[in-house]
SEDRENTOR-67032 format. One record per residue: residue number from 1; residue in one letter; x, y, z of N, C-alpha, C in turn. Coordinates in nm, 2 decimals. Layout:
N
   pos   code   n_east   n_north     n_up   ca_east   ca_north    ca_up   c_east   c_north     c_up
   NUM      a        X         Y        Z         X          Y        Z        X         Y        Z
...
END
This chain:
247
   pos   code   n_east   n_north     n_up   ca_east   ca_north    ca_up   c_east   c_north     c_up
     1      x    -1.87      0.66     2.88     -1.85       0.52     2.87    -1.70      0.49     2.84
     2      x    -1.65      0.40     2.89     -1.52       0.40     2.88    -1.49      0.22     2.80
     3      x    -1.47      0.24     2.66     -1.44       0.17     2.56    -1.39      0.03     2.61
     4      x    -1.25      0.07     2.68     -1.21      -0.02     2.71    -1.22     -0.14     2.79
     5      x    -1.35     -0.08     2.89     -1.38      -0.17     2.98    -1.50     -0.24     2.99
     6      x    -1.55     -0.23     2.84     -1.69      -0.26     2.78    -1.74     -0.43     2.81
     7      x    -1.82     -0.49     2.88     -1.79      -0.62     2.92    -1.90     -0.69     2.82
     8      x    -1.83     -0.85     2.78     -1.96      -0.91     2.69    -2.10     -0.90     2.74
     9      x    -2.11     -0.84     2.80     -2.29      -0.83     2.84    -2.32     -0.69     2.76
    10      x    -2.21     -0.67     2.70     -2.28      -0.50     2.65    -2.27     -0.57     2.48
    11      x    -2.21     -0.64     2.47     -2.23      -0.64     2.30    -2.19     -0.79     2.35
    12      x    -2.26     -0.92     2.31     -2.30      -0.98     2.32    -2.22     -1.11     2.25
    13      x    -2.21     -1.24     2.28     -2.18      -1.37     2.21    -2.04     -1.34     2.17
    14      x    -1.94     -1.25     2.18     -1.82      -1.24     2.13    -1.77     -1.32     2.10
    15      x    -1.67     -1.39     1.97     -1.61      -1.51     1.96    -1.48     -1.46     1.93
    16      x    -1.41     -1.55     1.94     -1.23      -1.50     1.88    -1.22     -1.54     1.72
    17      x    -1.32     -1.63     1.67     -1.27      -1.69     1.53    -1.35     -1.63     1.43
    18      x    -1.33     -1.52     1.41     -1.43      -1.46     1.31    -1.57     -1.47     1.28
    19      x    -1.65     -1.54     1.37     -1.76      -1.61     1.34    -1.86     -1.42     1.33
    20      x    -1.96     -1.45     1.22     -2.05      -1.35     1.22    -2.13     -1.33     1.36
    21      x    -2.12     -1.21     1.39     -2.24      -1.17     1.46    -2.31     -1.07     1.44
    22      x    -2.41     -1.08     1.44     -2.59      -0.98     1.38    -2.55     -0.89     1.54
    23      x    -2.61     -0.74     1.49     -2.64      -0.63     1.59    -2.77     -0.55     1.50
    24      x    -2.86     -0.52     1.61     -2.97      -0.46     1.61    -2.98     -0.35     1.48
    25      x    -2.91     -0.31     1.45     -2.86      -0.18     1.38    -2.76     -0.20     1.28
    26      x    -2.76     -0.11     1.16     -2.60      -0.12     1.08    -2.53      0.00     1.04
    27      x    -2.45     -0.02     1.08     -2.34       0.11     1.03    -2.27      0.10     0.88
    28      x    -2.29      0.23     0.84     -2.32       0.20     0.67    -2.18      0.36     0.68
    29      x    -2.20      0.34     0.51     -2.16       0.53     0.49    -2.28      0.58     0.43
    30      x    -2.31      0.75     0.50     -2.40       0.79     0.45    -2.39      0.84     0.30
    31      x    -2.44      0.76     0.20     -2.44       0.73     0.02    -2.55      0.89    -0.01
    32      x    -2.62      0.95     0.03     -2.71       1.00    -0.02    -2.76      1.14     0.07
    33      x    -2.82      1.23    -0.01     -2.90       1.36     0.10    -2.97      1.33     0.23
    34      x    -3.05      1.18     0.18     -3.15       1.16     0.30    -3.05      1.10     0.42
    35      x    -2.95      1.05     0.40     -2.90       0.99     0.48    -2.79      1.08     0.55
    36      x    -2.78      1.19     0.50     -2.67       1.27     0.51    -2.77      1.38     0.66
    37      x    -2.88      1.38     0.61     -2.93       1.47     0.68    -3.00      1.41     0.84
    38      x    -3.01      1.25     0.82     -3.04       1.16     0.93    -2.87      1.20     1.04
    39      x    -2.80      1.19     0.99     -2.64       1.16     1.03    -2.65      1.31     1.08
    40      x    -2.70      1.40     1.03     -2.72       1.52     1.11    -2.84      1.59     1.21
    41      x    -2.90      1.50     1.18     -2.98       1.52     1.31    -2.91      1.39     1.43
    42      x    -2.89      1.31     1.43     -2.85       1.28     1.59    -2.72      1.34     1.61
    43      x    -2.65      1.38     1.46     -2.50       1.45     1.56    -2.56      1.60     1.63
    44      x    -2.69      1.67     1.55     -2.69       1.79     1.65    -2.76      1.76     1.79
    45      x    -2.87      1.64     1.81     -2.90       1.55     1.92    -2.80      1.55     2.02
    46      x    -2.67      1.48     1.98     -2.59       1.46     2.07    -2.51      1.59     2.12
    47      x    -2.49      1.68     2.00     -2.39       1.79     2.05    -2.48      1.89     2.17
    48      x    -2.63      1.87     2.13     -2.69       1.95     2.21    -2.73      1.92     2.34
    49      x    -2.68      1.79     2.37     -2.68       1.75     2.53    -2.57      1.78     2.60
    50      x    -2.43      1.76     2.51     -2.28       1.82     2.58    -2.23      1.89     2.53
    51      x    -2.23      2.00     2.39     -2.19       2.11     2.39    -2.29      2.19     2.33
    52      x    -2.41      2.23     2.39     -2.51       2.34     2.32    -2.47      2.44     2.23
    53      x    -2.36      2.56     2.29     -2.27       2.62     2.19    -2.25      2.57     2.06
    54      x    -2.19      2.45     2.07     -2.15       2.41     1.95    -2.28      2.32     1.84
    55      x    -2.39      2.31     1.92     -2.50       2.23     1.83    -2.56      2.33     1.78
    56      x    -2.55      2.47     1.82     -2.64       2.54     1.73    -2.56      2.59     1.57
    57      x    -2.49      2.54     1.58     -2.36       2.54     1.42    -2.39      2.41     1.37
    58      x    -2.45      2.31     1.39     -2.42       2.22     1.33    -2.64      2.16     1.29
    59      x    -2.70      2.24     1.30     -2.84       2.19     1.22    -2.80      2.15     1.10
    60      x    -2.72      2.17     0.98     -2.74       2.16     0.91    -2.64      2.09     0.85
    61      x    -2.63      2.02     0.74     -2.47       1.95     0.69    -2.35      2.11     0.65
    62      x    -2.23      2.03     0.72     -2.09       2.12     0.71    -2.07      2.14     0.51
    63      x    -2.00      2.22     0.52     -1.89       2.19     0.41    -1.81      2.08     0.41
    64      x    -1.76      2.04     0.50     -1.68       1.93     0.55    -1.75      1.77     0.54
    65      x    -1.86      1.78     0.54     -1.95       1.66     0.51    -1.95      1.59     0.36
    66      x    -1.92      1.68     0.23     -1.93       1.69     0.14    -1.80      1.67     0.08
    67      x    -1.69      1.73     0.19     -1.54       1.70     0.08    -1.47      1.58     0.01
    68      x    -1.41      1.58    -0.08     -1.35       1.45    -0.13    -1.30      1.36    -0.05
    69      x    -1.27      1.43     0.07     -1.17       1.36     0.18    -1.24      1.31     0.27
    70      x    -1.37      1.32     0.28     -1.45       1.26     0.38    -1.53      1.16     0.40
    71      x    -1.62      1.12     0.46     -1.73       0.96     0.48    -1.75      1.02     0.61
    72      x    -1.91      1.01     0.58     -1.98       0.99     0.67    -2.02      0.88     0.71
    73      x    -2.02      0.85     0.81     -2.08       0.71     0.90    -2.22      0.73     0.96
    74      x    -2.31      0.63     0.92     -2.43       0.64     0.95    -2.49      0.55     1.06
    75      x    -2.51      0.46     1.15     -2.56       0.38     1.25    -2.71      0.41     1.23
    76      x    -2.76      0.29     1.19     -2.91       0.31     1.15    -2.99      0.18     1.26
    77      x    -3.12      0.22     1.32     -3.17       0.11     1.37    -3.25      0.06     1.25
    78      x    -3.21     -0.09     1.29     -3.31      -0.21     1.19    -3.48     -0.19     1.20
    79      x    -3.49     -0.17     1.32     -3.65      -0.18     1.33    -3.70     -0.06     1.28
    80      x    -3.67      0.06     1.32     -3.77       0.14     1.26    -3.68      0.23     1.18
    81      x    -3.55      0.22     1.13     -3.47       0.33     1.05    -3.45      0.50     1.13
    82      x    -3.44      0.48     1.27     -3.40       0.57     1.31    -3.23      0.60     1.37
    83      x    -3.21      0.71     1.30     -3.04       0.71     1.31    -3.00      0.68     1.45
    84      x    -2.93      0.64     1.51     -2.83       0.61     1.62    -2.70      0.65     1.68
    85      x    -2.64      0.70     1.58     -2.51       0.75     1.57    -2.43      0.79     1.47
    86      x    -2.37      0.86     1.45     -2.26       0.91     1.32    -2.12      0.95     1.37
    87      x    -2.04      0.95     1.31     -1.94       1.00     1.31    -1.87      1.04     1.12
    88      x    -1.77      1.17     1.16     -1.73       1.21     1.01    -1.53      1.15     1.02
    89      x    -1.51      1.10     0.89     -1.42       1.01     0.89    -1.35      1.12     0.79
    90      x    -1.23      1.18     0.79     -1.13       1.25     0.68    -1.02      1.24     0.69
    91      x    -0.97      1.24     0.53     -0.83       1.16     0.51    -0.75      1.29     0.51
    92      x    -0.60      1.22     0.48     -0.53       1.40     0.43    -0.49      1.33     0.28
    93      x    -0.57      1.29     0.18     -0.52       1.24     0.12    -0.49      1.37     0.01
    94      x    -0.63      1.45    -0.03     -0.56       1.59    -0.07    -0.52      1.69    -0.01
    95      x    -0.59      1.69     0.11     -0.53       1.83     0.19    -0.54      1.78     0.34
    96      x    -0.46      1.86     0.42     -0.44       1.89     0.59    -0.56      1.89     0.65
    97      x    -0.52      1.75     0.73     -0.66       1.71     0.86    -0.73      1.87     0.88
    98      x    -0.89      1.87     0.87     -0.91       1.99     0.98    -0.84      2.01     1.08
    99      x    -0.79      1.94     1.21     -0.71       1.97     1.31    -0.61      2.01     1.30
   100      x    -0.56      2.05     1.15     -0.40       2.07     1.11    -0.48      2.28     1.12
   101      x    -0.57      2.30     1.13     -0.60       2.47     1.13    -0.59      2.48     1.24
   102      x    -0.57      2.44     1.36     -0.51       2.45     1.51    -0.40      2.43     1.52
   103      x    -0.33      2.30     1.50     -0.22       2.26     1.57    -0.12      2.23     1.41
   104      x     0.03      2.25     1.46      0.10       2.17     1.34     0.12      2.05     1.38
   105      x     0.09      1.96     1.34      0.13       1.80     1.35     0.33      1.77     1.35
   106      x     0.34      1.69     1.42      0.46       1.65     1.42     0.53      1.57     1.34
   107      x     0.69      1.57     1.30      0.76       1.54     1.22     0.76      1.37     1.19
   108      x     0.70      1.31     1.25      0.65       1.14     1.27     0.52      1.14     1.23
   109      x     0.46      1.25     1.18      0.31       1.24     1.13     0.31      1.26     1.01
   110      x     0.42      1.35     0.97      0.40       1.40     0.84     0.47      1.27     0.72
   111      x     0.41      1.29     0.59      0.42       1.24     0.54     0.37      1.09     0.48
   112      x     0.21      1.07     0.63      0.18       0.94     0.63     0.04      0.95     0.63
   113      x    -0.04      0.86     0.56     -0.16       0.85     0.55    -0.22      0.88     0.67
   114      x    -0.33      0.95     0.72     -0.36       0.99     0.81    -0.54      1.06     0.83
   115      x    -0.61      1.00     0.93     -0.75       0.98     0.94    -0.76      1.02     1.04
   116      x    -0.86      1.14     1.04     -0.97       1.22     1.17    -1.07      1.14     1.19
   117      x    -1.12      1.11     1.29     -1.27       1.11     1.33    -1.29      1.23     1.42
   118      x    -1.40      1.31     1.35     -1.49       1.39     1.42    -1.64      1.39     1.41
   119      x    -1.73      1.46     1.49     -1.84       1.50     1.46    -1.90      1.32     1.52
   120      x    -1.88      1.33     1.60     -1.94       1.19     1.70    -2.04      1.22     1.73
   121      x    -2.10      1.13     1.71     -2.28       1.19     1.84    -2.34      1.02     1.84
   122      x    -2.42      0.99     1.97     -2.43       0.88     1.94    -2.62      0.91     2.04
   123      x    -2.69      0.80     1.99     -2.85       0.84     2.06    -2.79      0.80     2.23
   124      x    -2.90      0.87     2.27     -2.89       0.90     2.46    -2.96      0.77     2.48
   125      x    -3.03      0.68     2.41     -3.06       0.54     2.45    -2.98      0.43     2.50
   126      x    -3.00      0.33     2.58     -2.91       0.21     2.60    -2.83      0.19     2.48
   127      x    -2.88      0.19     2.36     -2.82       0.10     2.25    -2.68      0.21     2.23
   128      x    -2.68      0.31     2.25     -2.59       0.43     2.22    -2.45      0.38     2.26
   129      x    -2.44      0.27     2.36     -2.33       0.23     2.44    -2.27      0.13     2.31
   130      x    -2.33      0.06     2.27     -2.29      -0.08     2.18    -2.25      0.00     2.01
   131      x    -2.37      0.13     2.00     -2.35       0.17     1.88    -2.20      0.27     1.90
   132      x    -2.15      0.29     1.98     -2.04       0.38     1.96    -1.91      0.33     1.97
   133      x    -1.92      0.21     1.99     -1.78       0.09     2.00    -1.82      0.09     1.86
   134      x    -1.93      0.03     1.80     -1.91      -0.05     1.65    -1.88      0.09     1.55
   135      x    -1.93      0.18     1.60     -1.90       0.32     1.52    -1.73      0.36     1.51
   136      x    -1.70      0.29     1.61     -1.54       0.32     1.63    -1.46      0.17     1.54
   137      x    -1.52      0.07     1.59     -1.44      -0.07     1.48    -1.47     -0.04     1.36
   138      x    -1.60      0.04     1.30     -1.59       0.10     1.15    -1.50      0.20     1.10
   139      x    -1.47      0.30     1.20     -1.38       0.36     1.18    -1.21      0.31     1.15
   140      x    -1.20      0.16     1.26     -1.05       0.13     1.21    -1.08      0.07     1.09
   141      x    -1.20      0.00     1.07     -1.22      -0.06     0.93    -1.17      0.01     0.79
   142      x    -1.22      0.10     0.80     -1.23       0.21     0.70    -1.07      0.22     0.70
   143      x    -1.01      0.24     0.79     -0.82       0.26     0.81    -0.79      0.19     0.75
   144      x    -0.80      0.06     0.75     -0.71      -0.03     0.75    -0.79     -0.07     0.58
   145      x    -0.92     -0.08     0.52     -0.96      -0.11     0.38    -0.89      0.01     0.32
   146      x    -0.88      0.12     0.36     -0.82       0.26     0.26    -0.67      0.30     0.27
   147      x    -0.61      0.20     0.35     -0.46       0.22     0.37    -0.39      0.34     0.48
   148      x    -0.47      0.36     0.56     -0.44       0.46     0.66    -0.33      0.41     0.79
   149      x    -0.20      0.50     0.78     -0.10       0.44     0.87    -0.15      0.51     1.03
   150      x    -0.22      0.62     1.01     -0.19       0.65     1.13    -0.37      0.72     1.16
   151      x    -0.45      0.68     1.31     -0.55       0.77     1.30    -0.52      0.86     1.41
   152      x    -0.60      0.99     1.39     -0.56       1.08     1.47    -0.71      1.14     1.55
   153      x    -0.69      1.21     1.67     -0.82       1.23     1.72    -0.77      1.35     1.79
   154      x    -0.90      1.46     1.83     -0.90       1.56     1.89    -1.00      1.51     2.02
   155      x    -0.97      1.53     2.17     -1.08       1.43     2.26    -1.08      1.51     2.38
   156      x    -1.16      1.59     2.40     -1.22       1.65     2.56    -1.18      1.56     2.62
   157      x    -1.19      1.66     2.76     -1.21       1.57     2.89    -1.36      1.53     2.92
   158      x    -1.34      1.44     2.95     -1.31       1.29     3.00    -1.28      1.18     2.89
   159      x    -1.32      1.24     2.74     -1.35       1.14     2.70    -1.22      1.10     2.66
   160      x    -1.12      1.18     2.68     -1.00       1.13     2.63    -0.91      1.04     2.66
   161      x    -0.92      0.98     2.81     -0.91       0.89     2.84    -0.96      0.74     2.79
   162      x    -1.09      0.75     2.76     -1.15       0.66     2.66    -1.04      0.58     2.57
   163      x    -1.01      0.70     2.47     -0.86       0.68     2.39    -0.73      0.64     2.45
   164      x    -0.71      0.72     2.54     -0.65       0.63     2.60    -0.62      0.50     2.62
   165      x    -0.71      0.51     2.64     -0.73       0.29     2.73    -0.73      0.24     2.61
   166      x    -0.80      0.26     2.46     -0.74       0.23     2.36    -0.64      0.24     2.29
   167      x    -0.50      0.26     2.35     -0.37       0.24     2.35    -0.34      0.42     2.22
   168      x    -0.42      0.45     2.25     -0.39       0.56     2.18    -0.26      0.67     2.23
   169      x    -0.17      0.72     2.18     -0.06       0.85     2.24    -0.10      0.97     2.23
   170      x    -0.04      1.03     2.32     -0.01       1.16     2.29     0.06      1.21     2.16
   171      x     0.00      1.33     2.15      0.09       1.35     2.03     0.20      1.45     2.05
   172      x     0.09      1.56     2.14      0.22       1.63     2.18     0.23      1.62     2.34
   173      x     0.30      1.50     2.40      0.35       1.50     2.56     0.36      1.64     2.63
   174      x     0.34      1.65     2.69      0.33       1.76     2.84     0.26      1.88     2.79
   175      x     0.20      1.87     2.65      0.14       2.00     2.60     0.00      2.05     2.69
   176      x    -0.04      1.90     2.72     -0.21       1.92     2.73    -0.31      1.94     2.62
   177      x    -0.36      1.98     2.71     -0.51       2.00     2.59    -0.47      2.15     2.51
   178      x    -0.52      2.12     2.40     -0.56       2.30     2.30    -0.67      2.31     2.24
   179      x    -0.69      2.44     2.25     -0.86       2.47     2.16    -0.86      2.41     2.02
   180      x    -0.96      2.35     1.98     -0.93       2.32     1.84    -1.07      2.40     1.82
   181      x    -1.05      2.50     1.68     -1.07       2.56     1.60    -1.26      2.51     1.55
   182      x    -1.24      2.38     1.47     -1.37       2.31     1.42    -1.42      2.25     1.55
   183      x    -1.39      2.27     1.68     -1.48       2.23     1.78    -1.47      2.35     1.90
   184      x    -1.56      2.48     1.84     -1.55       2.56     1.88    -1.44      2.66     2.00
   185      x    -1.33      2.62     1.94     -1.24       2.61     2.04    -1.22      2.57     2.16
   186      x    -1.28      2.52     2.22     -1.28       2.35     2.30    -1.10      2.33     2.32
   187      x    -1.12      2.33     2.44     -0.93       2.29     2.49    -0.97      2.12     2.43
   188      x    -0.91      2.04     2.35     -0.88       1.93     2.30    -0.75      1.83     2.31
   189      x    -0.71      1.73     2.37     -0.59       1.65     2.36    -0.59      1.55     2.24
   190      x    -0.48      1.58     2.17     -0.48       1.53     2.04    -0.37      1.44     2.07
   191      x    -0.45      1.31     2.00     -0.42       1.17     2.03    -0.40      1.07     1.91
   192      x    -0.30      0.98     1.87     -0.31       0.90     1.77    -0.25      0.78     1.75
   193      x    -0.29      0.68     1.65     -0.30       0.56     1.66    -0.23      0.47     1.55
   194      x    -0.12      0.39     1.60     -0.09       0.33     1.48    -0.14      0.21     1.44
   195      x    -0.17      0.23     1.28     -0.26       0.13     1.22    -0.21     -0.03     1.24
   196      x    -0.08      0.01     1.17     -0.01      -0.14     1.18     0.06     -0.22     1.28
   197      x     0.03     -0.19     1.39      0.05      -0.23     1.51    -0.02     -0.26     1.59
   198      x    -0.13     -0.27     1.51     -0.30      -0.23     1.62    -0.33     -0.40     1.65
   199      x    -0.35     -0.51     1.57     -0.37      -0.57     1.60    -0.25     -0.63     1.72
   200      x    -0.11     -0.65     1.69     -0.03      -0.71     1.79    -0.06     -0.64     1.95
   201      x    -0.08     -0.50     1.93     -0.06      -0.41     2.04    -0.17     -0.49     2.13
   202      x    -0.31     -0.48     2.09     -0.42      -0.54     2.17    -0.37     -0.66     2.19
   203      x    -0.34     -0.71     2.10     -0.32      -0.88     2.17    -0.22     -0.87     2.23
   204      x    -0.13     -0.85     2.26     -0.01      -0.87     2.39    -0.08     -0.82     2.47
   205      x    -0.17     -0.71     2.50     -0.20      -0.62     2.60    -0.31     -0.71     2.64
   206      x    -0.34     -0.84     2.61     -0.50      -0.88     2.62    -0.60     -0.75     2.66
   207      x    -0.62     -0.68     2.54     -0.70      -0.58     2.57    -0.86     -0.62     2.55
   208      x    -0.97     -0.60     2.59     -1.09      -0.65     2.61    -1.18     -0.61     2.50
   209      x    -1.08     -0.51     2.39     -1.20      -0.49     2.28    -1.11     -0.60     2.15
   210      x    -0.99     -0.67     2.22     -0.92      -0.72     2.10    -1.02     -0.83     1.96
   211      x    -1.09     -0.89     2.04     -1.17      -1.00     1.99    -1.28     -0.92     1.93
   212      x    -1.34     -0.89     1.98     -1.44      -0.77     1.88    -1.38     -0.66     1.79
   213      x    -1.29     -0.65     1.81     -1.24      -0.56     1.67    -1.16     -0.63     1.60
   214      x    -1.12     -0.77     1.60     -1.00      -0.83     1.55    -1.04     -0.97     1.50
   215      x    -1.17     -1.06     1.59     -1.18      -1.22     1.58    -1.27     -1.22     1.58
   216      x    -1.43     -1.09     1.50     -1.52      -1.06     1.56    -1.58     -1.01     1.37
   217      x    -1.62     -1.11     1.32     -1.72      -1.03     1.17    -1.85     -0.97     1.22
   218      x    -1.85     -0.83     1.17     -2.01      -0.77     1.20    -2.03     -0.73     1.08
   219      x    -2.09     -0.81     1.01     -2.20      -0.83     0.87    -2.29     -0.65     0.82
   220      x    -2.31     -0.61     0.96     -2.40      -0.49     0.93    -2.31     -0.39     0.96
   221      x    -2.19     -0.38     0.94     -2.08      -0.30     0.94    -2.05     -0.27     0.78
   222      x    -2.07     -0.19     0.73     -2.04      -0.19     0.62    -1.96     -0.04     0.55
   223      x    -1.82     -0.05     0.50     -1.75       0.04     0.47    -1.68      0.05     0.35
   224      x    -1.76     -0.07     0.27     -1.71      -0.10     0.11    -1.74      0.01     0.01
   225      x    -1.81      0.09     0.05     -1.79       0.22     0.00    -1.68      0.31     0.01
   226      x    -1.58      0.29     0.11     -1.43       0.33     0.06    -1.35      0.24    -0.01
   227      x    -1.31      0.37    -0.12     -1.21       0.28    -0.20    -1.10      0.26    -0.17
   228      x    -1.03      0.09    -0.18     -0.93       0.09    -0.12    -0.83      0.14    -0.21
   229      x    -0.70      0.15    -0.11     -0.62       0.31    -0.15    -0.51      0.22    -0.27
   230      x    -0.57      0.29    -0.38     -0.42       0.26    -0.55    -0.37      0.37    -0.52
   231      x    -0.36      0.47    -0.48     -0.29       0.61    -0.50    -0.15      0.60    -0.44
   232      x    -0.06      0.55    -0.49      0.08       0.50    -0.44     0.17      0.63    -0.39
   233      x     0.12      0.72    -0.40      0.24       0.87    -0.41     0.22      0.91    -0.29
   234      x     0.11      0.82    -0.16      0.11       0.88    -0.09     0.20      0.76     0.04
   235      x     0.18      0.63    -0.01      0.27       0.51     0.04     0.40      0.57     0.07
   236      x     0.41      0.47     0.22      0.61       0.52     0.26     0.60      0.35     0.33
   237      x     0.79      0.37     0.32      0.74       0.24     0.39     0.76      0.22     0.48
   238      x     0.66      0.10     0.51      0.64       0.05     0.68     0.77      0.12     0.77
   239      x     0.76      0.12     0.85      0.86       0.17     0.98     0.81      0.19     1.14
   240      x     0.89      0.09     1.19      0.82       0.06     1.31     0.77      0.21     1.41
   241      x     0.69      0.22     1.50      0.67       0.29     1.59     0.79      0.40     1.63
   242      x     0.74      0.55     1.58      0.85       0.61     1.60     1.00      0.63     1.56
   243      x     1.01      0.53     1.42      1.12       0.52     1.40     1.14      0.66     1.24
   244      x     1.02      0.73     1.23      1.02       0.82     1.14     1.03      0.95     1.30
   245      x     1.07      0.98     1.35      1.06       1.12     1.46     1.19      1.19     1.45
   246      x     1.27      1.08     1.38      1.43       1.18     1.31     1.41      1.23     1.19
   247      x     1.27      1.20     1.17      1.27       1.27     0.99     1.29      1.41     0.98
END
């Protein structure tokens, strides 16, 4: 599915003025064992339809599920409480992205609050299309309540394009893809996003997810379980796009 070209018939009544809108399902953080272990069964569901290899590593919760630096995301259906979708959200707030055991990150990364999304999986049902956009506006949510300047992604082919179209860069130009390490070594193109730019960027671009991630309250989104960021030592200041790559 390609994010960017998601039309209101897929997620429905979009307004520009903040007005609430109700979805079938709610995306929470998973708080608890029982919920930790829901979040792991559809992520081995989904790994086991496109990377079998790598679903048979993942029955069970990571170490990585449990670190200080992480949130899990849980997408739950309303009607009968069956998981939908997860993704795993990690900061570098104490230590180096997972993806920093593959690759070294560049001199415009370093030093700046910085957020992984991995471990995506979303159900093989119609709703899987609507649940993995709001699984992704939870994820900027989460950025932007915890003070995150920059998100970063590791993205196979095809789906990297996806990212793409969501104004995402390269990080390292002409490199291509590399194995990343936590996705069984999987050639991966690592891609990232600047927080504070995000809303102007969509809106000049009239990009098609702008109003739903930007002019759009979803009530069953819920990420107030991250605390927002006091930890000052890790704050730099603002600086436009690329203007830290002489550091």
């Amino acid at each position: 599915m390609n994010l960017a070209t998601t039309t209101h018939a897929d997620v429905s009544n979009v307004v520009p003025f903040s007005w609430p809108q109700r979805m079938p399902f709610t995306v929470r953080i998973a708080g608890t064992e029982a919920e930790l272990e829901q979040a792991v069964q559809i992520r081995h569901a989904a790994y086991a339809r496109h990377v079998p290899t790598l679903a048979q590593l993942l029955r069970a919760p990571e170490a990585g599920d449990r670190d200080a630096d992480a949130t899990v995301l849980l997408a739950e259906s309303k009607l009968d409480g069956e998981p939908l979708g997860t993704m795993r959200i990690q900061t570098n707030r104490h230590r180096p992205l997972t993806i920093e055991q593959s690759v070294a990150l560049p001199a415009w990364l370093r030093h700046r609050r910085l957020a992984e999304a991995t471990r995506l999986g979303i159900t093989a049902a119609r709703v899987g299309r609507v649940v993995k956009i709001l699984l992704f506006k939870a994820f900027y949510l989460y950025c932007k309540r915890t003070g995150v300047d920059w998100m970063v992604i590791g993205a196979r082919s095809p789906l990297d394009r996806q990212y793409e179209s969501l104004l995402f860069e390269d990080v390292f130009p002409g490199r291509g893809f590399v194995p990343l390490a936590h996705a069984g070594n999987i050639p991966h193109r690592v891609l990232a996003f600047e927080m504070a730019t995000a809303d102007a960027r969509w809106r000049q671009t009239g990009h098609p997810l702008y109003g739903l991630f930007c002019r759009t309250h979803h009530p069953d989104i819920n990420v107030r379980g991250a605390a927002p960021q006091a930890d000052r030592a890790m704050q730099t200041v603002a600086r436009p796009l690329r203007a830290v790559a002489e550091a």
